[in-house]
C-alpha positions as CSV (number, residue, x, y, z in Angstrom):
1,X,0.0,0.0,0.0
2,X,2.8,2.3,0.8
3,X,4.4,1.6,-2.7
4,X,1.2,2.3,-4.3
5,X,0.7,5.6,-2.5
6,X,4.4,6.6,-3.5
7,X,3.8,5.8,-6.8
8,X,0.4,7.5,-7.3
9,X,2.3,10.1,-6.1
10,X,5.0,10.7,-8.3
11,X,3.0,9.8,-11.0
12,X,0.7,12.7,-10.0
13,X,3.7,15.0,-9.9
14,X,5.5,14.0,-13.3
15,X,1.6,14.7,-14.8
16,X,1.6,18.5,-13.2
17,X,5.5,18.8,-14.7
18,X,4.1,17.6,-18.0
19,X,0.6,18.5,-18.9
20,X,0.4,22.0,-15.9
21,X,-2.8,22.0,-15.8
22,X,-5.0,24.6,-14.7
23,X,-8.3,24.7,-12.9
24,X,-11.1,24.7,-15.3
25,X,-12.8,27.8,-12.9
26,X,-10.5,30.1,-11.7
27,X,-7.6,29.3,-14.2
28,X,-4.9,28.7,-11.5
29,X,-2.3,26.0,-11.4
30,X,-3.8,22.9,-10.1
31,X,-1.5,21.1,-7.4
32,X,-2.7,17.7,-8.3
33,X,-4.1,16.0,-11.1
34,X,-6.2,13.0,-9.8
35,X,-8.5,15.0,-7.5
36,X,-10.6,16.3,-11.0
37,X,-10.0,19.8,-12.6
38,X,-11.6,22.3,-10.2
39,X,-9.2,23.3,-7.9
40,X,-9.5,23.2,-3.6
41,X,-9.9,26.7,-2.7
42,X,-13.0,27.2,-6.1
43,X,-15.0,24.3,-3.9
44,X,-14.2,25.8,-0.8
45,X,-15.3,28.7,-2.3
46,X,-19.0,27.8,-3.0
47,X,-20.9,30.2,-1.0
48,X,-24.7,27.6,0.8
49,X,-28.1,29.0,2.2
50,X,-28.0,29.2,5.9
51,X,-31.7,29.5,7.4
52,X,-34.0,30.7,7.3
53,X,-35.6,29.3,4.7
54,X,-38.8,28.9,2.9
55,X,-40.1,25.8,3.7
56,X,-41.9,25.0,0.4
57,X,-39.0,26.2,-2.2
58,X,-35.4,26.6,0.0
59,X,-35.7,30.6,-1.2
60,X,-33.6,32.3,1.5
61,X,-35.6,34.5,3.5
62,X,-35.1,37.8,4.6
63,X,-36.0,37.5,8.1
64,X,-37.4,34.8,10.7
65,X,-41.1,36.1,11.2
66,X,-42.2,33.8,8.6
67,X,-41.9,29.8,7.3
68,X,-42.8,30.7,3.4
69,X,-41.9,33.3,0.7
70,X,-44.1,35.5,-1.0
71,X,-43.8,33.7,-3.8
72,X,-44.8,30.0,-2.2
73,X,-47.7,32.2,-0.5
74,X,-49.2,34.1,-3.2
75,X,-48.8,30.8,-5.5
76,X,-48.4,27.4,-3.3
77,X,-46.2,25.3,-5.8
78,X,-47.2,21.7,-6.6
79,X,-43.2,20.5,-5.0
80,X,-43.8,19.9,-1.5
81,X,-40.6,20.5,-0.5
82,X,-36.9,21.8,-2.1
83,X,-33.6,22.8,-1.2
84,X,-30.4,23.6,-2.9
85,X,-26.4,23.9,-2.0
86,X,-26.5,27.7,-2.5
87,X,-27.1,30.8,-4.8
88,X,-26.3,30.2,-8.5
89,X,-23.3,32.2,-8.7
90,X,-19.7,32.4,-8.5
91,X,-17.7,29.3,-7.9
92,X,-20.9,27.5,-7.8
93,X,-22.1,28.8,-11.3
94,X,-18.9,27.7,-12.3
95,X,-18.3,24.4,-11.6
96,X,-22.3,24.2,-13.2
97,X,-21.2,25.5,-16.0
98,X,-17.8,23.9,-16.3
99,X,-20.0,20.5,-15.8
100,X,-22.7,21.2,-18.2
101,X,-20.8,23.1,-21.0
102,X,-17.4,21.6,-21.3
103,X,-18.5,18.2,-20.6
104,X,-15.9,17.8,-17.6
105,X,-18.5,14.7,-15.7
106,X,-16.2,14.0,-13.3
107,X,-17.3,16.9,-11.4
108,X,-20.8,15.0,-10.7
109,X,-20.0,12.9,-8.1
110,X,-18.7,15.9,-5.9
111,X,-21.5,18.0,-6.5
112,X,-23.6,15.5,-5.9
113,X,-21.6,14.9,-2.4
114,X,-22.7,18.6,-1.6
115,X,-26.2,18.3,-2.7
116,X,-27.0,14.8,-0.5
117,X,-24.9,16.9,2.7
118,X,-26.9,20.0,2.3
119,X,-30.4,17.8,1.3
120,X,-30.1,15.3,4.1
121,X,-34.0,16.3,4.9
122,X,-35.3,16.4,1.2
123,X,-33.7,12.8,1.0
124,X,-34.9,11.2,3.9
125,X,-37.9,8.7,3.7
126,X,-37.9,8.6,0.1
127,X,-38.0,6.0,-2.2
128,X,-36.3,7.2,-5.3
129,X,-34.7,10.5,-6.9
130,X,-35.9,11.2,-10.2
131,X,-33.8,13.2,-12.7
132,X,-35.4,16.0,-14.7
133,X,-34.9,15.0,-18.3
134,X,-33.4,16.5,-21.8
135,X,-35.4,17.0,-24.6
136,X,-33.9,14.1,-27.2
137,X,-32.3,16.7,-29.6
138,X,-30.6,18.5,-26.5
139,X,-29.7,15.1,-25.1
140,X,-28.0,13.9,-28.4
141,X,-25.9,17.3,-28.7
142,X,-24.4,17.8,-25.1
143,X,-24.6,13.6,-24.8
144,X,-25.2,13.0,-21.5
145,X,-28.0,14.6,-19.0
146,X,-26.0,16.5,-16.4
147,X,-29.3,16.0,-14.0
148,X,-29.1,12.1,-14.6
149,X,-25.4,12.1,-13.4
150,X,-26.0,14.3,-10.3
151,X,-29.1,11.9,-9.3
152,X,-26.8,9.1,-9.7
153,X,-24.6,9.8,-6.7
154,X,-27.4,10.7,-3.9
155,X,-27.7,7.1,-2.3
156,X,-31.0,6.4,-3.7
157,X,-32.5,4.4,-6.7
158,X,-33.0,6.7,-9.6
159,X,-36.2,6.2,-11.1
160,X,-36.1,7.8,-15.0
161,X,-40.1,7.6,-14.8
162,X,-40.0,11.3,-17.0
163,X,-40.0,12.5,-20.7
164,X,-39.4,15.8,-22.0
165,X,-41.9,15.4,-24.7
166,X,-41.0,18.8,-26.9
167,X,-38.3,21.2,-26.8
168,X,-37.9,24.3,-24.4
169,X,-35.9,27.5,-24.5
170,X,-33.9,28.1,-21.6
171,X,-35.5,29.3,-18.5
172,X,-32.5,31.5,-17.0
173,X,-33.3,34.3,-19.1
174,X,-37.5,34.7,-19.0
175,X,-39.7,36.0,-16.5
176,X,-41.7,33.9,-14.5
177,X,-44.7,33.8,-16.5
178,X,-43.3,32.9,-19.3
179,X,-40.8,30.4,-18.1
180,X,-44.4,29.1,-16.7
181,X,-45.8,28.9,-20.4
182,X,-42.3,27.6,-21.4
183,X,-42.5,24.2,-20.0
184,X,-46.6,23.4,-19.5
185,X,-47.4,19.6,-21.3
186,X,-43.3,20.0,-22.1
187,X,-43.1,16.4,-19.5
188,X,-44.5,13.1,-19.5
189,X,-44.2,9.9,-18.2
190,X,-41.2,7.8,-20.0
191,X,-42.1,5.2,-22.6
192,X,-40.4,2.2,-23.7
193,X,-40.6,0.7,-27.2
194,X,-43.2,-2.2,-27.2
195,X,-45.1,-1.4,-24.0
196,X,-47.8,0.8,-25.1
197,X,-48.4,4.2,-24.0
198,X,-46.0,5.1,-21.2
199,X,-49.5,5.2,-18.7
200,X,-49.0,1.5,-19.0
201,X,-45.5,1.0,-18.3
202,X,-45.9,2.6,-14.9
203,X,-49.3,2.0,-13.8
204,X,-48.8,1.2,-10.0
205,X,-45.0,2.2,-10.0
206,X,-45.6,5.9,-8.4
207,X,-48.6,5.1,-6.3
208,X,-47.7,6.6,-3.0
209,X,-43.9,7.0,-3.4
210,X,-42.2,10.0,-2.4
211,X,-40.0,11.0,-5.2
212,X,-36.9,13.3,-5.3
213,X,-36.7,15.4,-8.4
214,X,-33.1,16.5,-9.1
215,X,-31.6,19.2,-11.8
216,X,-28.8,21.6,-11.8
217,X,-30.4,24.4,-11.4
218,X,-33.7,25.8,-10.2
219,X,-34.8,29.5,-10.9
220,X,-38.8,30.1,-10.3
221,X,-39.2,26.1,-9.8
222,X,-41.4,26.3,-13.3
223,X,-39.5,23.3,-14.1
224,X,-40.0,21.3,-11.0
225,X,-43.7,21.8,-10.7
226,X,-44.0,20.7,-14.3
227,X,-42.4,17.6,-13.7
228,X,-44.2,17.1,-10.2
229,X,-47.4,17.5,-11.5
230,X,-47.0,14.5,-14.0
231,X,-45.5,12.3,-11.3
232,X,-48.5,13.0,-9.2
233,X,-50.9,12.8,-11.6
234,X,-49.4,9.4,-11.9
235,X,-49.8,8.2,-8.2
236,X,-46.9,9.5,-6.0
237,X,-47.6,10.6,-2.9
238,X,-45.0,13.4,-2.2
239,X,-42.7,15.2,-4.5
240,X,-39.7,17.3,-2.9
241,X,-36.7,18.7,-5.2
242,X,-32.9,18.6,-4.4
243,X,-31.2,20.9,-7.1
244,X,-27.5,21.8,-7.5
245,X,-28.1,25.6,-7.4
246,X,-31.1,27.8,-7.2
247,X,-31.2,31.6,-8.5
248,X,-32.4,33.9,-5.3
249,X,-34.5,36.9,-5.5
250,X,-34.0,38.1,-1.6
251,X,-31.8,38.9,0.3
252,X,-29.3,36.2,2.0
């Protein structure tokens, strides 16, 4: 064992001499090459939501007086419950975007360390996490479902009961209403060739499970609730959300 760490070792150093790589975030030298290529201090960096909270969506809250933002008040959201690492921002936007854009996977299983450590609540008692799915087209072009690899590594059985049955524009940019009108009848349940209509396929399979949906990023939870509503309409009892990063409107 003591070989093999010696050897790892300088094999890690002759790599840095070699290829000097640089973190993919912040550009800097990276002082190891097995560890992935984000460096210590960009992870360290990752700023989390501290309470309180809104008990419905994870938004931050600007004070303690109350258990629910404006938004989850004026419009209760079909996702009973949801939480996030942090703000969608800096070194957290980063890493996203470094994982989603440049293809660099082997971020996942980190991030998805930090979403099951900051989600312990979402997580608990349920049966499955359920990633939120690419349209076909998007799926083919960036070739892997960044959702589907965070889901993979939060302890629980991934259920891929979802379709995203057209194509949507990205939400970051729109307003709420229309991110609203963006995704509505844009999910479904999954279908596999030769079973019938995908009502068939899981007839039974949701009834009364608590499902975790999981994405990279949440901004009005537009998404989510899309996705929720299906799931429910198809028998499961409780749907919470566990995303990577969440765009906040108040104060932190």
């Amino acid at each position: 064992m003591q070989v093999h760490s010696t050897l790892a070792r300088l094999a890690d150093g002759a790599l840095l001499v070699l290829l000097a790589p640089r973190c993919a975030v912040c550009q800097t030298l990276l002082d190891h090459v097995g560890r992935g290529p984000v460096c210590h201090a960009c992870w360290t960096a990752i700023l989390t939501f501290t309470p309180p909270c809104c008990a419905r969506c994870g938004e931050p809250l600007g004070w303690a007086g109350t258990s629910s933002c404006a938004r989850c008040t004026e419009r209760v959201p079909i996702v009973d419950r949801a939480c996030a690492i942090g703000p969608y921002e800096g070194a957290l936007r980063e890493i996203i975007h470094v994982l989603k854009y440049e293809g660099r996977r082997s971020l996942a299983p980190r991030l998805s360390a930090l979403m099951r450590e900051r989600g312990r609540e979402i997580l608990a008692g349920a049966d499955a996490v359920v990633p939120v799915p690419l349209h076909w087209r998007r799926l083919h072009a960036r070739g892997f479902n960044q959702a589907a690899d965070l889901a993979r590594g939060l302890g629980l059985p991934v259920c891929r009961a979802l379709a995203r049955t057209r194509p949507t524009r990205s939400q970051i940019a729109l307003p709420a209403a229309e991110r609203r009108r963006n995704v509505r009848r844009a999910f479904g349940l999954a279908g596999l060739p030769g079973v019938g209509r995908p009502e068939r396929r899981w007839r039974g399979r949701l009834d009364r499970k608590c499902l975790v949906l999981v994405d990279d990023v949440s901004t009005t939870g537009a998404t989510l609730n899309a996705c929720a509503e299906v799931l429910k309409a198809a028998g499961a009892r409780e749907v919470r959300a566990l995303t990577a990063a969440r765009t906040a409107s108040t104060p932190r």
